[in-house]
LOROGU-362668 format. One line per 4 residues: for each residue x, y, z negated of C-alpha. Coordinates in Angstrom, 2 decimals, always signed. Example, Ala and Ser with C-alpha at 12.3 -4.5 7.8 and 13.67 -1.06 7.14 Angstrom:
<sedrens>
+12.30:-4.50:-7.80 | +13.67:-1.06:-7.14;
</sedrens>
This chain:
<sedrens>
-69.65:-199.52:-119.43 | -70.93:-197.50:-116.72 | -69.60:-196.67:-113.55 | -68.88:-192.93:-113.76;
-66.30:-193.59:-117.01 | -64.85:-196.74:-115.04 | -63.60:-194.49:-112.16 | -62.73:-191.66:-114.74;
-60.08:-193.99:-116.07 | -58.78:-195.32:-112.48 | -55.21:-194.61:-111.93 | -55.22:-191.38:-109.55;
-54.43:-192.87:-105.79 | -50.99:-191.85:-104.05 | -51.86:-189.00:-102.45 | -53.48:-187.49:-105.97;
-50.07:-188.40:-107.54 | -48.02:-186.70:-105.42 | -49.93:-183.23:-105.50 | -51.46:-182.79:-108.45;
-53.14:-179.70:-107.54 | -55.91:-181.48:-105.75 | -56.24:-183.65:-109.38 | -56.42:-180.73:-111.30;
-58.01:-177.90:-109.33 | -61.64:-178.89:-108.40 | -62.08:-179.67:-112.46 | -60.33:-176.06:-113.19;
-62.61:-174.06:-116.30 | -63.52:-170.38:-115.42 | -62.46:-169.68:-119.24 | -58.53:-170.46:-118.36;
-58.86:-167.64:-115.65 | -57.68:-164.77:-117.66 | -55.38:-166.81:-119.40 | -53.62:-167.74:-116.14;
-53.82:-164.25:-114.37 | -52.18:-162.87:-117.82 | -49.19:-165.62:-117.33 | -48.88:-165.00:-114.02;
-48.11:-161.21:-114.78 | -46.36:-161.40:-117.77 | -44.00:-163.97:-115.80 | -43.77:-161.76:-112.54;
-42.93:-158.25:-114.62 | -40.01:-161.02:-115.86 | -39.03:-162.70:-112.51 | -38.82:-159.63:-110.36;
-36.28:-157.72:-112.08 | -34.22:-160.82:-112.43 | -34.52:-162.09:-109.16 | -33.21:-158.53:-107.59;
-30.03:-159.18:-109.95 | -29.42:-163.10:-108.98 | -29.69:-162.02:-105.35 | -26.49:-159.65:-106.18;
-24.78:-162.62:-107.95 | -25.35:-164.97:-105.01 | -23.72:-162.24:-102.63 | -27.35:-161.60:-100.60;
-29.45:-158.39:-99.96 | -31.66:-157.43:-102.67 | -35.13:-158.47:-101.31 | -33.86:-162.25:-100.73;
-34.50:-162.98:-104.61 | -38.31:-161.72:-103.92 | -38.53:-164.21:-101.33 | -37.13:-166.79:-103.65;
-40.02:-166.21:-106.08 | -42.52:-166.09:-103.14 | -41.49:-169.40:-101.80 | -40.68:-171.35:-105.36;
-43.70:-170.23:-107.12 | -46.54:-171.44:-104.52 | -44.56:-174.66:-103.62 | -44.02:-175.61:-107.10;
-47.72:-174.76:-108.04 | -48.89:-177.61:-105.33 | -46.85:-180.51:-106.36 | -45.88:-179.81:-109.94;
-47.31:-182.28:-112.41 | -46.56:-180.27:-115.77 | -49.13:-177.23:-115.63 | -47.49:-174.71:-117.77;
-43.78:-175.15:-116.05 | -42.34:-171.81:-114.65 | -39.73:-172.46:-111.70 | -37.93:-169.36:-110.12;
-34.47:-167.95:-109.44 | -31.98:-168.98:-112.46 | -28.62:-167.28:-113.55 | -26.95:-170.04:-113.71;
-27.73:-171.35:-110.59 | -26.80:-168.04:-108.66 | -23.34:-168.59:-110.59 | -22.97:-171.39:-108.88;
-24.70:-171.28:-105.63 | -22.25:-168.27:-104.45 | -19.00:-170.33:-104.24 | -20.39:-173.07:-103.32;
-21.32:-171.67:-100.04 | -18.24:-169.69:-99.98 | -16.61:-172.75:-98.94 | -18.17:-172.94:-96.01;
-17.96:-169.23:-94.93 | -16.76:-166.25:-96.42 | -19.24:-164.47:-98.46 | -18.94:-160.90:-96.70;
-19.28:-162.85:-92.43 | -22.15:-162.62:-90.62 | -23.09:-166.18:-91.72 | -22.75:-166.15:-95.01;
-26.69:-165.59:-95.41 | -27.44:-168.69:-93.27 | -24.95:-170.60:-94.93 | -26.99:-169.31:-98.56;
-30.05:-170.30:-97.00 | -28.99:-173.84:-95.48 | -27.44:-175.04:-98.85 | -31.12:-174.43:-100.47;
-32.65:-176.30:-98.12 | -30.34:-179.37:-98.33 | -30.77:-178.93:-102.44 | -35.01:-178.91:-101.93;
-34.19:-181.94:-99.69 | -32.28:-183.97:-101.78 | -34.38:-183.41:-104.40 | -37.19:-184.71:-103.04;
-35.21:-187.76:-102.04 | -34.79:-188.06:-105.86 | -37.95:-188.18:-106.55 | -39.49:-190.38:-103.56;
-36.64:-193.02:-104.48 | -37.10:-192.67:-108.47 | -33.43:-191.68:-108.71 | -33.68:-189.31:-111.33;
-31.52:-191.71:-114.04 | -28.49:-190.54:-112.23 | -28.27:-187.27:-114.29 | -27.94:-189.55:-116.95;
-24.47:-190.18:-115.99 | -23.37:-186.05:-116.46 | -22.02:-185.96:-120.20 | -24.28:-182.85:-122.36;
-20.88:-181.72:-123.66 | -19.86:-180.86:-119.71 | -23.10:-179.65:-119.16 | -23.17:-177.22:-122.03;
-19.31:-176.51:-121.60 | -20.75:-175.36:-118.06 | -23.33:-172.94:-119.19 | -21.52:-171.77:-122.06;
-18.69:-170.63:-119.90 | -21.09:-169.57:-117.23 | -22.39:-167.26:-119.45 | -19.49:-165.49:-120.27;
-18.44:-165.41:-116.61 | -21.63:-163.75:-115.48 | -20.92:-161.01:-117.95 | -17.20:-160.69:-116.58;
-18.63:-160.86:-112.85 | -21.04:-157.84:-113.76 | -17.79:-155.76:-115.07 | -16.86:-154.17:-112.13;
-20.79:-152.73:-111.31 | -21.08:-151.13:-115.27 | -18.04:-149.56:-114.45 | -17.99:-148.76:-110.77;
-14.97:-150.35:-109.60 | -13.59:-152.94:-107.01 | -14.44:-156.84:-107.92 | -11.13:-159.03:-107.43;
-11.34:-162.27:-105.79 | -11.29:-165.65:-107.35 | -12.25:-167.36:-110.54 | -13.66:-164.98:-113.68;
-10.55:-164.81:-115.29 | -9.11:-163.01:-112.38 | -12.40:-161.43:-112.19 | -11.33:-159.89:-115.83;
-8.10:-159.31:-114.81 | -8.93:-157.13:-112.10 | -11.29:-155.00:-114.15 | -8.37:-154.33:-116.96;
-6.01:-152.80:-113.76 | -8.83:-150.81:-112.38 | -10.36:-149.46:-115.15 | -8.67:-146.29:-114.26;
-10.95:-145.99:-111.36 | -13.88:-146.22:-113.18 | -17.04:-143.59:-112.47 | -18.39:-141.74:-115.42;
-21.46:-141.69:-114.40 | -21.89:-145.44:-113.24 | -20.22:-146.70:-116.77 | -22.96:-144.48:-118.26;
-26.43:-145.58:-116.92 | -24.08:-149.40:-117.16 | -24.10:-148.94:-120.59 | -27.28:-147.47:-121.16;
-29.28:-149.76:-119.55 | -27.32:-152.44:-122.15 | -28.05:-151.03:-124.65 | -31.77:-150.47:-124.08;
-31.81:-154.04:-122.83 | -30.24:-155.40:-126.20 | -32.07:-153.35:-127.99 | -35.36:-154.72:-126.64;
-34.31:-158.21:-127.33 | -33.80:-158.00:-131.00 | -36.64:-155.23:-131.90 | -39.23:-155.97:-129.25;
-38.35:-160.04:-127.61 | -42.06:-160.25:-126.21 | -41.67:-157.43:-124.07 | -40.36:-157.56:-120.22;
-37.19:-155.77:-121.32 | -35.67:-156.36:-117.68 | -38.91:-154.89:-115.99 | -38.64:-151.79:-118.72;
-35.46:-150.78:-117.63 | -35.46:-151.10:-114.15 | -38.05:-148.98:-113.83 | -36.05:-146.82:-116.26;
-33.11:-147.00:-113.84 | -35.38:-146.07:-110.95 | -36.90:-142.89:-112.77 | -33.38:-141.54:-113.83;
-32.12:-142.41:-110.34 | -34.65:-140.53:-108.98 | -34.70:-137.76:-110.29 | -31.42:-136.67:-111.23;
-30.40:-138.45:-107.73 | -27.73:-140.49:-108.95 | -26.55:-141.74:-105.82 | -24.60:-138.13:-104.85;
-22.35:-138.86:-108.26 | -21.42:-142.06:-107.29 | -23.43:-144.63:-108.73 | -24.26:-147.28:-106.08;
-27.69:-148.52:-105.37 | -29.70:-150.72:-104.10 | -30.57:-149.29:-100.62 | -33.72:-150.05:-98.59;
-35.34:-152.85:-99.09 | -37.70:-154.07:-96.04 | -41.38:-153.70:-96.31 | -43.39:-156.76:-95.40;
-43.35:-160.80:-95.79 | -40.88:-162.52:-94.81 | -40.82:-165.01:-91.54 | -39.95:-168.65:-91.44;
-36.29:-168.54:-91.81 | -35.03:-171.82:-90.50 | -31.52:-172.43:-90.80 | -30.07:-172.99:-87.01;
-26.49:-173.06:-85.61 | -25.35:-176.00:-87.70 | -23.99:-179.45:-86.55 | -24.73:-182.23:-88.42;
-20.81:-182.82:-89.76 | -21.69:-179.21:-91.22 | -25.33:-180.34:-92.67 | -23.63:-183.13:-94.39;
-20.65:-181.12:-95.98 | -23.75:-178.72:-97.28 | -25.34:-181.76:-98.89 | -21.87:-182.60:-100.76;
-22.02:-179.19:-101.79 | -26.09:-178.74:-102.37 | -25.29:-181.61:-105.40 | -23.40:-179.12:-107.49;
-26.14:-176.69:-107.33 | -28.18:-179.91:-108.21 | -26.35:-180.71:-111.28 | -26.99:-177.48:-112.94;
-30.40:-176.74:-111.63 | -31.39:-180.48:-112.43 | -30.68:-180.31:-116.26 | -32.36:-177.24:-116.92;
-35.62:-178.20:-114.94 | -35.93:-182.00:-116.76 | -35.15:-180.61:-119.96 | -37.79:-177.39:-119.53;
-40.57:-180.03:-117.98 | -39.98:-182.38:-120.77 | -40.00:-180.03:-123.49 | -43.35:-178.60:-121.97;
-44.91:-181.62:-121.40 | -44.40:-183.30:-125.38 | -45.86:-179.79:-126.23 | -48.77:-179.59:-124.34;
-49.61:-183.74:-124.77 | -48.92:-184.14:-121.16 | -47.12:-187.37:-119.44 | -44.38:-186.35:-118.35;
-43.13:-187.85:-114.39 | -40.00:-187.10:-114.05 | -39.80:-188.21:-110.31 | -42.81:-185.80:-109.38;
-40.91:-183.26:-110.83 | -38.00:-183.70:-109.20 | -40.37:-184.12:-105.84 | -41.81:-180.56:-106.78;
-38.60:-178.74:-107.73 | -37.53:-180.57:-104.19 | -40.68:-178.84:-102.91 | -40.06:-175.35:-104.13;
-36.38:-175.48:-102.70 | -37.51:-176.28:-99.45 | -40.35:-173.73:-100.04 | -37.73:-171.23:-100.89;
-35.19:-172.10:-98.04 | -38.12:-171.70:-95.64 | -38.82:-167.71:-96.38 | -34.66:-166.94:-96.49;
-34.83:-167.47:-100.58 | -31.63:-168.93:-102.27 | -31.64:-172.31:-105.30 | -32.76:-171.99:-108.86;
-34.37:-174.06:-111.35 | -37.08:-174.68:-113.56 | -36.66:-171.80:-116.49 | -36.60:-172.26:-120.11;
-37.02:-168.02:-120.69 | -40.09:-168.02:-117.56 | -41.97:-171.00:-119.17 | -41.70:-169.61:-122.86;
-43.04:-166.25:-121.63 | -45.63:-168.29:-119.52 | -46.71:-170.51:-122.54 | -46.60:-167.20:-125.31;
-49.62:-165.50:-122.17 | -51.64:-169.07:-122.83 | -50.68:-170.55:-119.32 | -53.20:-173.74:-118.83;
-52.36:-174.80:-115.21 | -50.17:-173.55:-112.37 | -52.41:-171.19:-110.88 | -50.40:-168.67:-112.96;
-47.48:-170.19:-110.34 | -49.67:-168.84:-107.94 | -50.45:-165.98:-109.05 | -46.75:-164.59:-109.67;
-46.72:-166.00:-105.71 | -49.53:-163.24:-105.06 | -48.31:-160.50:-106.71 | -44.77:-161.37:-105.15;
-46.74:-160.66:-102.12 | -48.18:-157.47:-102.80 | -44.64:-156.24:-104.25 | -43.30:-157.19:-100.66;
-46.18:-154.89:-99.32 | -46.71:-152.41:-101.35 | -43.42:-152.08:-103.55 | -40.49:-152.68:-101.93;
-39.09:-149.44:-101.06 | -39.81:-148.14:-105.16 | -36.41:-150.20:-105.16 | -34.35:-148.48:-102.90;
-32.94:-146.03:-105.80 | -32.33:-148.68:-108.11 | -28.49:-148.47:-109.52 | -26.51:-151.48:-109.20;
-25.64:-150.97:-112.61 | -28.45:-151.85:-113.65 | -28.99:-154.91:-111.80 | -25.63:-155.86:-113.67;
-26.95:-155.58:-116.83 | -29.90:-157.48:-116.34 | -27.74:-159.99:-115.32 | -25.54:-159.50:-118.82;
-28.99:-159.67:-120.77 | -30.11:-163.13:-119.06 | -25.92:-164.25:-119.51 | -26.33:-163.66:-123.17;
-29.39:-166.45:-123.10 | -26.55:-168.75:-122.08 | -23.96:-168.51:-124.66 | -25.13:-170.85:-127.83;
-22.46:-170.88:-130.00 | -24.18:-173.15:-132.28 | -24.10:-176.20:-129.76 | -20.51:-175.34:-129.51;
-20.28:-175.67:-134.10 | -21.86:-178.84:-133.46 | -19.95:-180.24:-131.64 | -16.97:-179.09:-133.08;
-18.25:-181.39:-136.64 | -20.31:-183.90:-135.25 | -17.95:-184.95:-132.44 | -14.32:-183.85:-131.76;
-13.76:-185.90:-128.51 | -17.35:-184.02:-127.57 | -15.83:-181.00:-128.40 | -12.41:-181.42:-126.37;
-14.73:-181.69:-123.35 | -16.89:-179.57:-124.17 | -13.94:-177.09:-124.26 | -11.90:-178.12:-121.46;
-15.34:-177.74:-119.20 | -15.85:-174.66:-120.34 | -12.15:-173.33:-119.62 | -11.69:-174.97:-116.59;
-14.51:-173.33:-115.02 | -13.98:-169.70:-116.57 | -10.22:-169.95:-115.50 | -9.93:-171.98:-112.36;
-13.63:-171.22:-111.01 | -17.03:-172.57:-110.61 | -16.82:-175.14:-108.22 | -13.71:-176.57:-109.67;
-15.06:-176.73:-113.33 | -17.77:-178.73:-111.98 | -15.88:-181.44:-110.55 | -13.83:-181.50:-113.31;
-16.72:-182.00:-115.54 | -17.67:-184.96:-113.33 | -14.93:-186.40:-113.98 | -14.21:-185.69:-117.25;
-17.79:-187.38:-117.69 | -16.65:-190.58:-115.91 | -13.84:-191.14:-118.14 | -15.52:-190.52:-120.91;
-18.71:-193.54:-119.60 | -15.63:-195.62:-118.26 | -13.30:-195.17:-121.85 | -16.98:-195.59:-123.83;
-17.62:-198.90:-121.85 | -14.37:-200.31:-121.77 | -14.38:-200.71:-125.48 | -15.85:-204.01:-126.68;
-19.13:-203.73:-128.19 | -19.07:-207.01:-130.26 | -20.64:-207.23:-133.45 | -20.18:-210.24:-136.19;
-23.38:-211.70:-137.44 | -24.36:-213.38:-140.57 | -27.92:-215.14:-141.82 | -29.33:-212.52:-144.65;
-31.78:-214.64:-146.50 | -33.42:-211.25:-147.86 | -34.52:-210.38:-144.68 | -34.51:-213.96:-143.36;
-32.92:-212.66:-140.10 | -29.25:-212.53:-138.56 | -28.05:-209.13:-139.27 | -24.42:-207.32:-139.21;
-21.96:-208.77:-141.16 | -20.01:-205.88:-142.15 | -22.97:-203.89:-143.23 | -24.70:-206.90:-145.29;
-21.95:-208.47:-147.52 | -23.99:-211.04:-148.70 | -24.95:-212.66:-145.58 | -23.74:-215.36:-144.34;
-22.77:-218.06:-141.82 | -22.33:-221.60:-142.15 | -18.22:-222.76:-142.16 | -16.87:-222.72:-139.15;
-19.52:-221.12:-137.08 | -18.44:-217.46:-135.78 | -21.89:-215.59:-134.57 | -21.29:-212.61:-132.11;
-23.60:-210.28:-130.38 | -22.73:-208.55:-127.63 | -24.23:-205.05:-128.07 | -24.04:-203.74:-124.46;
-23.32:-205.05:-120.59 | -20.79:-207.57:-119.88 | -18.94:-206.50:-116.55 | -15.53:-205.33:-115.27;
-15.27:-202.80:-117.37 | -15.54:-204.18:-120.87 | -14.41:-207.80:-119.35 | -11.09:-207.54:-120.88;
-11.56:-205.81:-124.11 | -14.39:-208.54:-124.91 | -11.90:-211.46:-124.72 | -9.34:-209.51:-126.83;
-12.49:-208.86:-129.41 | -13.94:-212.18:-129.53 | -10.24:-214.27:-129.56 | -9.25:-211.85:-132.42;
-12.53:-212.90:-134.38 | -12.35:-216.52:-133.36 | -8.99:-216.34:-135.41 | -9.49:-214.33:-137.84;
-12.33:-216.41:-138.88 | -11.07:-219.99:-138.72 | -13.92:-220.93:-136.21 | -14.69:-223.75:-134.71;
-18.34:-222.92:-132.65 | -19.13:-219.58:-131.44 | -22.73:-218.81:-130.59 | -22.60:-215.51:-128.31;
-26.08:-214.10:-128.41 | -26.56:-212.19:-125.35 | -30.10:-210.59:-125.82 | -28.67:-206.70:-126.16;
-26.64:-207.51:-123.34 | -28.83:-205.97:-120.50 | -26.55:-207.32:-117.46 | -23.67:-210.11:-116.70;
-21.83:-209.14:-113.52 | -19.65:-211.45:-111.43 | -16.48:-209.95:-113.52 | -17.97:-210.62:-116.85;
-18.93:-214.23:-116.16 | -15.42:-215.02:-114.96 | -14.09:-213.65:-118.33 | -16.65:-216.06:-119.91;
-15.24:-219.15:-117.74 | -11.52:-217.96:-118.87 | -12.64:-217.23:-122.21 | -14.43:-221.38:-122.62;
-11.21:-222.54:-121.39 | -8.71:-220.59:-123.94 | -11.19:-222.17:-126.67 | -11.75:-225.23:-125.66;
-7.52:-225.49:-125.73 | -7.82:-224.61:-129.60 | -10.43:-226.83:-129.77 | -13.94:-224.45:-130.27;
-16.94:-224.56:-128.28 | -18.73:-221.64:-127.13 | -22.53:-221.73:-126.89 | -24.81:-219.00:-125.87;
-28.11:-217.77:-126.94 | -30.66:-215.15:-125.71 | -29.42:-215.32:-121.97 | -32.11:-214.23:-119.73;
-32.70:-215.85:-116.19 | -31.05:-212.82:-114.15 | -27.88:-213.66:-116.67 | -28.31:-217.45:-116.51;
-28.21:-217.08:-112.34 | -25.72:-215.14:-112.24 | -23.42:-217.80:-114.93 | -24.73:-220.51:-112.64;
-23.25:-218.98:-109.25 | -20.20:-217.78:-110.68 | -19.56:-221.49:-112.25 | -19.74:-220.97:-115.49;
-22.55:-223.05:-116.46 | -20.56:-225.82:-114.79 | -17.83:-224.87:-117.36 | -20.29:-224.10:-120.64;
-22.77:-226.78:-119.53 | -26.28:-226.45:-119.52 | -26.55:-228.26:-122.70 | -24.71:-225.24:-124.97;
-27.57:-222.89:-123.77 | -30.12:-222.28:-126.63 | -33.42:-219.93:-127.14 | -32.77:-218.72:-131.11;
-29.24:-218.30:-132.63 | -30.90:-220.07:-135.41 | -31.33:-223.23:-133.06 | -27.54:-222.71:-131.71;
-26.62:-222.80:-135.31 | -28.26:-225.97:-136.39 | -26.95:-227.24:-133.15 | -23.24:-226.11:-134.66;
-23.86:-227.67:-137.86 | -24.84:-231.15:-136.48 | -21.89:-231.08:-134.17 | -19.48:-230.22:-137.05;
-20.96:-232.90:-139.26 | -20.81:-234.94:-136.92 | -16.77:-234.52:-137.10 | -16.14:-235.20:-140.10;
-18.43:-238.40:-140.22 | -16.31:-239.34:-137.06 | -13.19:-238.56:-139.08 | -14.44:-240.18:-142.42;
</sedrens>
């Protein structure tokens, strides 16, 4: 083996790991040039358009959502391990970012924009916390049914928060529904011409995405709405626009004026944001990744969505997420690495320079639909069927997510989807996940007894396996489960096999001392199999062991049974 394949193979070293570009860059093939350059503006004729709209939905001016490209896209590009992953302002996550900082400040004071700005910061902080502490399992604890209750009704509500621009009238305060009902009382306010280029821009927009998907419908029609603006100066009939919008990059925009009581009342309220923008970005990086062959870390992406927040927060930009829509549009160009990332970053620059003020005419009507165009990417009424016949429980919360955000509000839904989620791990773990064994010569392995009617186990031995973590949750319902077995099956051994049990907390091990005492009364012995060391520590500290004995511990539940056998035949020559 020589030495040049040998190093080829080493592990990269920390620093590698941690930004990939330096991996991936100095080995980068002139042929994926045009390749990248053509993702780069395929995704940035996308982004733009979209990121003028999100900045209206997060309550900022219109050229904040530029910087949150600028700041997103060249962070992300450094320390993003999946090379064709788009990251950039999200719908969603402009749904939610608004009241979240609303309940710090209101959204129309001075602060608000500092407060917007703050909360991405904390989000690009935490997230790299994630990451550098391998934390990312914890989303794992966020039920899909809440999640997609969340965007489903998200979707809808970004369609009733746009209302009021298609039609030119005052936006009420408060959750969507009152949203809604304030646009039925003041639709006899409404401005012709508003409602008009409001519904034409719709239309064109919906009309794109069924006869022409590939093309940057958004980026069509807001240069549409610019033209029409323009020339038939739609501002002097009433149609609100965009204003001016600044020439020039944008300066370091640290966050100041904060104490640290407020900083940590952010970074309660930076985790919502992070429970939206989180699923989206691990689902779009894993997705890309099994397509392109790529191993996917899902701590270095968390460290590079991290990244991009902070990159974000730093130029005055607001939270999004890794995007589904940018990364399919990306991929369809023939993306290969992230200098497409970059190079939306550089034409984000030259828009700042050269292009800003083109938006100055742009009606906010327009930006509204745009908004209803990327909200209609959000409603999926076939995860909704689903789980309306695969699961009704799923469905219930599913449902009761998605109303409890469209009717009460944003931040409320979400903490009711928390804890809808931890009643449904607590009610899921709290059942008993016990399982009856029996020998199936066939297979010449212990398999379930209620799916294998012709296995079996020798009389008077009960076999168990308990499928699932033994702790203070299930404690309870596994003593119910196992005494109702013992019973029903006339035992007089139990072997407990323990090797799908993956933990045995303090809780569980003194329901395993009661539990050898209530047997031992009727006159069974318990004896356990499969019990790892962490387990057999833990039984031995508790006092269990002291109670079981060391003796009924066995490697194989064959071994426990032969051990059974010998003990009940030794009975009955005892008794004979």
């Amino acid at each position: 083996m020589n030495g040049g394949a040998a190093v080829a193979r080493q592990k990269p070293n920390v620093f590698v790991r941690a930004v990939p570009i330096v991996e991936w860059l100095p080995h980068y093939k002139g042929s994926w040039l045009p390749l990248d350059l053509l993702a780069g503006l395929s995704v940035w004729a996308l982004v733009v358009p979209q990121a003028l709209a999100y900045a209206a939905v997060v309550g900022v001016p219109a050229q904040y959502g530029l910087y949150t490209i600028l700041g997103a896209s060249a962070l992300y590009a450094v320390f993003a391990a999946t090379r064709q992953v788009v990251t950039g302002p999200s719908a969603s996550v402009a749904a939610v970012t608004a009241p979240v900082a609303a309940l710090y400040v209101a959204s129309t004071a001075p602060e608000y924009l500092q407060t917007v700005i703050a909360l991405t910061l904390c989000v690009g902080v935490i997230y790299v916390l994630l990451g550098v502490f391998r934390m990312g399992w914890i989303s794992n604890f966020l039920a899909k049914a809440v999640l997609e209750g969340f965007v489903f009704a998200v979707g809808f509500g970004l369609i009733v928060d746009q209302l009021p621009k298609i039609f030119g009238i005052p936006k009420a305060a408060g959750s969507y529904w009152d949203v809604l009902v304030g646009v039925v009382k003041d639709l006899g306010l409404t401005n012709a011409a508003t409602l008009t280029v409001g519904a034409v821009a719709v239309g064109l927009l919906l009309l794109l995405r069924f006869t022409a998907p590939k093309l940057p419908r958004a980026f069509i029609v807001v240069i549409l709405g610019i033209l029409a603006s323009s020339l038939l100066d739609l501002s002097t009939h009433g149609v609100d626009v965009v204003g001016e919008v600044p020439t020039g990059l944008p300066g370091v925009a640290l966050p100041t004026g904060f104490s640290i009581d407020q900083w940590l009342s952010m970074a309660v309220g930076a985790l919502a944001i992070i429970l939206v923008s989180y699923s989206e970005s691990i689902a779009n990086a894993t997705e890309s990744a099994a397509r392109h062959h790529q191993e996917f870390a899902p701590d270095q992406e968390l460290t590079a969505q991290g990244a991009a927040w902070v990159g974000s927060s730093l130029v005055g930009g607001f939270p999004g997420c890794g995007s589904l829509s940018k990364t399919a549009v990306s991929e369809s160009a023939g993306q290969k690495t992230q200098l497409a990332g970059l190079t939306v970053a550089g034409l984000t620059v030259l828009t700042l320079l050269l292009l800003a003020p083109m938006f100055t005419n742009l009606p906010q009507a327009v930006l509204g639909a745009v908004v209803i165009d990327a909200a209609l990417g959000l409603i999926h009424f076939k995860v909704a069927g689903r789980f309306f016949t695969a699961s009704r429980i799923n469905f219930l919360v599913f449902t009761a997510t998605a109303v409890g955000l469209f009717f009460v509000g944003v931040v409320a839904g979400i903490v009711f989807g928390v804890l809808l989620s931890l009643v449904l791990l607590i009610s899921r773990a709290s059942k008993s996940p016990l399982r009856r064994m029996a020998y199936d010569p066939a297979e010449q392995a212990y398999v379930e007894a209620d799916t294998h009617p012709d296995a079996t186990t020798p009389r008077g031995v009960l076999v168990v396996e308990m499928n699932g973590p033994l702790f203070f949750a299930d404690a309870a319902p596994f003593r119910a489960h196992l005494l109702d077995l013992v019973s029903g099956n006339d035992a007089t051994t139990v072997v407990l096999d323990l090797e799908a049990t993956p933990v045995v907390d303090l809780d569980g091990a003194d329901m395993l001392t009661k539990i050898h005492g209530e047997l031992a009364d009727r006159g069974v012995r318990i004896l356990l199999v499969h019990a790892d060391a962490a387990e057999l520590d833990m039984l031995r500290r508790a006092g269990t062991m002291d109670a079981v004995g060391e003796e009924s511990v066995f490697e194989t539940v064959r071994a426990a049974v032969v051990a059974a056998r010998g003990a009940e035949r030794g009975k009955q020559g005892n008794g004979g």
